[in-house]
N, C-alpha and C positions, 0 to 999 in steps of 0.2 A: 373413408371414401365409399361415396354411393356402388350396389354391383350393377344399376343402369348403365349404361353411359348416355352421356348428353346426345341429344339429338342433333343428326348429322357430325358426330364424332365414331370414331373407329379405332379399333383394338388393331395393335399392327408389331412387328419385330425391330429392333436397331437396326438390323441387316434390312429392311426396307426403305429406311429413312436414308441412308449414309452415303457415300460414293465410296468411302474404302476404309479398310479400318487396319492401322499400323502401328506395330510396336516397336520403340526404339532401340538404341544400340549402350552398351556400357563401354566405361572407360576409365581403367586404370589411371589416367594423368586427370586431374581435375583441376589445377588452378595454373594452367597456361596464359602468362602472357599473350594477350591480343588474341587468344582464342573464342573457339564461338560459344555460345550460353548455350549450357545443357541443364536445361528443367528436369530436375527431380520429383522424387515423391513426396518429399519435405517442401517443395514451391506448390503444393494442392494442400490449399488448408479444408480443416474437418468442415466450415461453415461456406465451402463454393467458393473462396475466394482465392487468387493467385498472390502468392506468398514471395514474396523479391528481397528477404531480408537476406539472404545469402544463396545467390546464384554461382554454382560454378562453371570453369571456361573451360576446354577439351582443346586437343590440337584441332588445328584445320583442316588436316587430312582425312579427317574420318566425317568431313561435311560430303554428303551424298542427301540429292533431290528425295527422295521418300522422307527425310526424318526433317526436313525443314516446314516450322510450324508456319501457318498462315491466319490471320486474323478471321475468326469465326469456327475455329474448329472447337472442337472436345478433349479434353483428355481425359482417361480417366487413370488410378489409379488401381493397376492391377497386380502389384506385389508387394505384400507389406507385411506388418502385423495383421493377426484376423480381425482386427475390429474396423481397422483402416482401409482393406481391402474394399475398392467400389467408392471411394469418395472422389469426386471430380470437380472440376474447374472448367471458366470458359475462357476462351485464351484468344483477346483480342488488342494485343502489345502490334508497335510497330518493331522496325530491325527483323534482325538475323536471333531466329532459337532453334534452338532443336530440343531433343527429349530425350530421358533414358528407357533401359529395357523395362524398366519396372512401370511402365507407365504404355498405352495403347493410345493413340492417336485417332480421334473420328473425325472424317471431313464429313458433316452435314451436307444433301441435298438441298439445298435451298429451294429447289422447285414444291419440296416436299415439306419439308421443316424448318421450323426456324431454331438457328443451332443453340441459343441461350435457352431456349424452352424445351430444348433435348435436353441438354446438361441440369436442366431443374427438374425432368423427369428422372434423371440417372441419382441423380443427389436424394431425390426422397424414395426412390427403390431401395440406393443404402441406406440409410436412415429406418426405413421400415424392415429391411434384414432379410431384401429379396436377394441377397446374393451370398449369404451364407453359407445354402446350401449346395450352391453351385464349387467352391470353394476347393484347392488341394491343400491338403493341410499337411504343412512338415511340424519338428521343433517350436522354434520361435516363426516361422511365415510361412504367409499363405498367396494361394494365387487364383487368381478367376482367370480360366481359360477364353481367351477371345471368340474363341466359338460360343460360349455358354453367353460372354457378356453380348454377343450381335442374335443371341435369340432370346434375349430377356423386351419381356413385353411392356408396351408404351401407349400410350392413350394419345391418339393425334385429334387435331380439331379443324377445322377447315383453315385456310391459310392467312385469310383474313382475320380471322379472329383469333388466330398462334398470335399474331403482332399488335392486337389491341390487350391480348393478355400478359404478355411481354410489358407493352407501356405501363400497364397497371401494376405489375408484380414489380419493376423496376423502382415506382414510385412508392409504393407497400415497404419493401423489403430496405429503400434508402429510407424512410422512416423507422423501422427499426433498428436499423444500422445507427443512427444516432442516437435512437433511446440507450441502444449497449456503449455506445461509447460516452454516453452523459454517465449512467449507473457504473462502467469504469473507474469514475473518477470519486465513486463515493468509500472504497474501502480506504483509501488512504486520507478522507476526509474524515474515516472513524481513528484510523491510527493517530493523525495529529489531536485529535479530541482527548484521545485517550492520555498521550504526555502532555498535553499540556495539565489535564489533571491532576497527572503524577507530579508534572512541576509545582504548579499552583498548590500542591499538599504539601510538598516539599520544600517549600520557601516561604510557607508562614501564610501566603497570598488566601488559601482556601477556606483558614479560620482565623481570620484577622478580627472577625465580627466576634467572633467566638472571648478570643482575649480579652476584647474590649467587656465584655461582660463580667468576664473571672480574673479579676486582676490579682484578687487576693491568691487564687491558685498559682496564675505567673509568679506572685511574689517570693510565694515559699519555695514555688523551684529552681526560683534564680537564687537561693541561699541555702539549695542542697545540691549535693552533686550523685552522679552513679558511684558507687562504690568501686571501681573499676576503670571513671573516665580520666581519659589522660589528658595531660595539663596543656599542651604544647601539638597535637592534633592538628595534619592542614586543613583549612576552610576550605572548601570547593565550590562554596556558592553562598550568596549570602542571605543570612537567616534574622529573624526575628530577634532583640533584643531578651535575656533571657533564657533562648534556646542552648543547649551543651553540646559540645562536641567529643565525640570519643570513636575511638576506634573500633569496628565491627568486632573483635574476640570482646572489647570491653563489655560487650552486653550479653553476655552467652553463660551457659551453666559450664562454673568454674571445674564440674569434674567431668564434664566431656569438649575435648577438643573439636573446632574449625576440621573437618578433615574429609577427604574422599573416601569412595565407598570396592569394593569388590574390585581385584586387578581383573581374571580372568573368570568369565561366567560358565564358561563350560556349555557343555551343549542344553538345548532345554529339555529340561525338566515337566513331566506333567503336572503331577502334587507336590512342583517343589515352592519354594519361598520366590515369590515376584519381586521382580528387580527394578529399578525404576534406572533407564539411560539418559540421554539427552534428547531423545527423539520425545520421550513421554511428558519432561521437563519443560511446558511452556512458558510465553511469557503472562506472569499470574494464573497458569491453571496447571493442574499435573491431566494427561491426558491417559488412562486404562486400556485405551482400545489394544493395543497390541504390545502390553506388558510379557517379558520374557519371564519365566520361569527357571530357579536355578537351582540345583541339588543344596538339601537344605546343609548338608554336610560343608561346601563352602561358603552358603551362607553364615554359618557359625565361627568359622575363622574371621570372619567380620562383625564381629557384635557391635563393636564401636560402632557402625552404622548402622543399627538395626532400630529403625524409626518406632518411635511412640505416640506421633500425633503433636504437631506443633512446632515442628521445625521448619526452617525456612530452607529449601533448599538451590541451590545454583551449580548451571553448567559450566563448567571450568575448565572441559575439552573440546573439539571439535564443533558443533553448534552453542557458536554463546547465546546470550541474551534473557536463555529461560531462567524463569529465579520464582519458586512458590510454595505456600506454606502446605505443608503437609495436612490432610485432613484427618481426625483422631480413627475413620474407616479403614488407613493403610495404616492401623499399627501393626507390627509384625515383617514389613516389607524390608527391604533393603535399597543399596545405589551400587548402581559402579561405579568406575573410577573415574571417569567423566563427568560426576557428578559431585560438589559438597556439601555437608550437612553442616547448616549453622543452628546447632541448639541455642533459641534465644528464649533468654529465661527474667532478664531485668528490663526487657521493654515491649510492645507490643509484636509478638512475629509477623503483623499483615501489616504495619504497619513499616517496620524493617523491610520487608519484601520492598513492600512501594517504595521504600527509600532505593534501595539497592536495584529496583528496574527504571528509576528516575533518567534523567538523561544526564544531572550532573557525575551520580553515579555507574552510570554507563560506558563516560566519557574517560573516567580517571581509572576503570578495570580496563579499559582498550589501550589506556597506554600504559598499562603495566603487562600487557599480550605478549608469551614469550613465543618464539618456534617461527617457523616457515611452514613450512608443508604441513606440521601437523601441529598448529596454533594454543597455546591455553595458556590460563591464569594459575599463577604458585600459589598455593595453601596459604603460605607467608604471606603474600603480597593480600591475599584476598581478607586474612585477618587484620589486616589494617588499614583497610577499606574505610575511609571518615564518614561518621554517619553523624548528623544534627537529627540532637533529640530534645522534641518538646516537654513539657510533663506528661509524666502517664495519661491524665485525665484528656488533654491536649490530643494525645497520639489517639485515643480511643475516637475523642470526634475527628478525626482525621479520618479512622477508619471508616466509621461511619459512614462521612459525607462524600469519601472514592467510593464507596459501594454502591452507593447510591447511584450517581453520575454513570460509574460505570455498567454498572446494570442498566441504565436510558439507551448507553450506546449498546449494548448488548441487545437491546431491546429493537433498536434503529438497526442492526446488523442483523437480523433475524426477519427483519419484514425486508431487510434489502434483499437479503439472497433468497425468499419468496418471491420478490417481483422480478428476481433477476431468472428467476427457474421458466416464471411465466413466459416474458421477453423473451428468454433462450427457443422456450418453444413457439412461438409466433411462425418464424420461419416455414416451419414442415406443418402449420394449421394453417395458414396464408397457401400453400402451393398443395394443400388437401383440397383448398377450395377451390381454386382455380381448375384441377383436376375433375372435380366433380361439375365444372363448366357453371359456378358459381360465384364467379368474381367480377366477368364482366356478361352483357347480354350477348347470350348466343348466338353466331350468323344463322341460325335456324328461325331465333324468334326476331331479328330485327329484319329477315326477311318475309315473313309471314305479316310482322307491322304494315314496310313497306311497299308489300305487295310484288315481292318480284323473288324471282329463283336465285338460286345459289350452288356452287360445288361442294357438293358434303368432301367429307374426309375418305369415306371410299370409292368416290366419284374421281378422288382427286387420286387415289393409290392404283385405280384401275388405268385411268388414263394416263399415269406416266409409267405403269408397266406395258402397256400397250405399244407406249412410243419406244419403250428398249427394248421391246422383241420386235417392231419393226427396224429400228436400226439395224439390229441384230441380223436381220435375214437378209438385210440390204447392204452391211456390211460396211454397215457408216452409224456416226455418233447421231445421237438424236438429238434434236432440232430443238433449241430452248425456247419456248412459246412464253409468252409474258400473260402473265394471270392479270385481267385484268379488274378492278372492283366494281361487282355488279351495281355498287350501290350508285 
């Protein structure tokens, strides 16, 4: 933001725009039958918007005229988290609302302001982290004193041109408004991309072309078997003429069992041995960023799981779905117990992985889910998990051509969430500009165009302080004059 201000704009306080500024009530009962709507702090979303996905109802009795909302006001909020503190809303619902403590209530002068382009002033002060330091900080929340918030300063413009910037910002900000909710719809157009992948690898479909070329390879694998696969294995889905079925232990190193890692981890460890839970367990990646640490002492009562690089591993407690091969980098690491290590030693581990985060595979671990409250997959159950397996050579282009694919979408997710960082900020560079009296043409220079005068913004602060200190000494309301456009 420019430190001029626009020509015929003026620097001014909340407490000179507003007719009053109110904070509402709490209430112990919240979901009263037939009671009235009390807006929360949770109905003020972070991006300006009035949030209605769960409003709650208060008795009737505690309905008193100061806390009932009216279409055109502000709210902001002033008790929250400290990051949340200062984020507001404009609030123009028809019916009956009220509001809670945590939240201040501004009726706009409209002789003065226009109240959506207050609330866009208030929304990019948060945003820019003018009200921080205003801020009382306990614990977990914070609060902005309503004195602090009615002297936090605002850029006003003449009156005519608050409402041709308004038109423009409305139109702006409903265009971006649709770009986020078109780019909404693109991560789960990468998710279906991705299984259909895993299926198309997994049903033979991805290297069909492939067969067709190496039949002599199919030939011989159709007349060997795993030394371990079992005869009588369910089919979960149907595979390629050829392909084997065997049960997930049948492919695994015969002297290390299918099994979970670490009961109890203990507190962490600085220099101790990194533990992999289910939080770090994704699907197809192991994630680092905030691997625990655990006395290597317990780590050691668990050798059985103490990784070498190349196992496949999956969560079998509390968050399913992650399942991925260990990189030869975390040798030395460990699991917990939400966690199991499948040593595969007779087939390809990434390409097991893909098998096992398949959806047919998905589907037949969800219904072997034991528990309620606290949900997972038995050891047992998980070693005989049916996997269809091509020939080695087979599985390797398998691998191949998922990494490939998958790397495109990885590639396409990487430019999404850069234009989605862009788009996000649009918002607060759209209402910089407007601020800096750059959006639409100024009532200063379309007056100057056309030749005739105008009320600047302190033209306009002077003469409606003028008329409340004449009420005032006369001991009457002052006279609401109709602005008329000079134009």
């Amino acid at each position: 933001m420019r430190e001029e201000l626009p020509r015929g704009w003026a620097a001014c306080t909340v407490r000179d725009v507003v007719e009053s500024a109110q904070a509402g009530f709490a209430s112990g009962e919240k979901n009263v039958d037939r009671g009235i709507a009390h807006l929360r702090m949770n109905n003020i979303g972070v991006n300006g918007e009035l949030v209605l996905d769960l409003v709650r109802h208060v008795p009737s009795s505690l309905r008193k005229e100061q806390y009932e909302l009216r279409s055109g006001d502000v709210l902001v909020c002033t008790t929250n988290s400290g990051k949340l503190v200062g984020k507001s809303t404009y609030f123009d619902l028809d019916g009956l609302y009220c509001f809670s403590n945590h939240i201040t209530r501004l009726r706009p002068n409209r002789s003065i302001v226009n109240g959506q382009l207050l609330q866009l002033s208030l929304w990019l002060s948060w945003k820019l982290g003018a009200f921080d330091e205003k801020c009382k900080n306990w614990v977990n929340q914070s609060t902005l004193p309503k004195e602090d918030l009615l002297d936090t300063t605002i850029l006003l413009a003449p009156l005519n041109e608050q409402s041709r910037i308004v038109t423009q910002l409305n139109a702006a900000m409903g265009k971006v408004t649709d770009c986020q909710a078109r780019l909404a719809q693109i991560p789960a157009f990468i998710r279906r991309f991705r299984q259909s992948v895993l299926e198309a690898a997994c049903s033979g479909r991805l290297t069909a072309d492939w067969r067709d070329e190496h039949s002599d390879v199919i030939a011989h694998h159709s007349r060997t078997t795993y030394s371990q696969a079992d005869v009588n294995i369910e089919e979960i889905t149907d595979t390629p003429e050829g392909w084997i079925w065997a049960a997930l232990n049948s492919v695994c190193d015969p002297n290390r069992s299918i099994c979970y890692g670490v009961i109890k981890l203990g507190f962490e460890h600085k220099h101790g041995i990194p533990c992999l839970r289910t939080s770090d367990v994704r699907p197809l990646r192991i994630d680092t960023a905030s691997v625990k640490h655990i006395d290597p002492l317990i780590s050691g009562q668990f050798g059985r799981t103490v990784l070498c690089g190349g196992e496949v591993l999956v969560n079998v407690r509390g968050t399913l779905g992650g399942v991925a091969v260990v990189p030869v980098e975390l040798r030395g690491w460990n699991i917990s117990r939400e966690v199991a290590v499948v040593p595969v030693s007779t087939a390809n581990p990434e390409y097991v992985a893909y098998w096992i985060a398949s959806l047919p595979a998905q589907k037949w671990l969800t219904a072997v889910v034991k528990g309620v409250a606290y949900s997972g997959i038995n050891i047992e159950d998980l070693r005989q998990l049916p996997v269809a397996l091509p020939s080695m050579a087979e599985q390797d282009e398998v691998v191949l051509r998922v990494k490939s694919l998958l790397a495109l979408a990885d590639k396409i997710e990487t430019r999404y969430k850069a234009v989605q960082q862009q788009v996000d900020r649009l918002p607060q560079c759209i209402l910089a500009k407007a601020f800096d009296g750059e959006l639409v043409p100024t009532e200063a220079q379309l007056a100057e165009r056309e030749d005739r005068t105008y009320e600047s913004a302190e033209q306009l602060l002077v003469r409606i302080r003028s008329e409340k200190t004449w009420a005032v000494s006369n001991n009457e309301k002052p006279k609401k004059k109709q602005i008329r456009n000079a134009r």
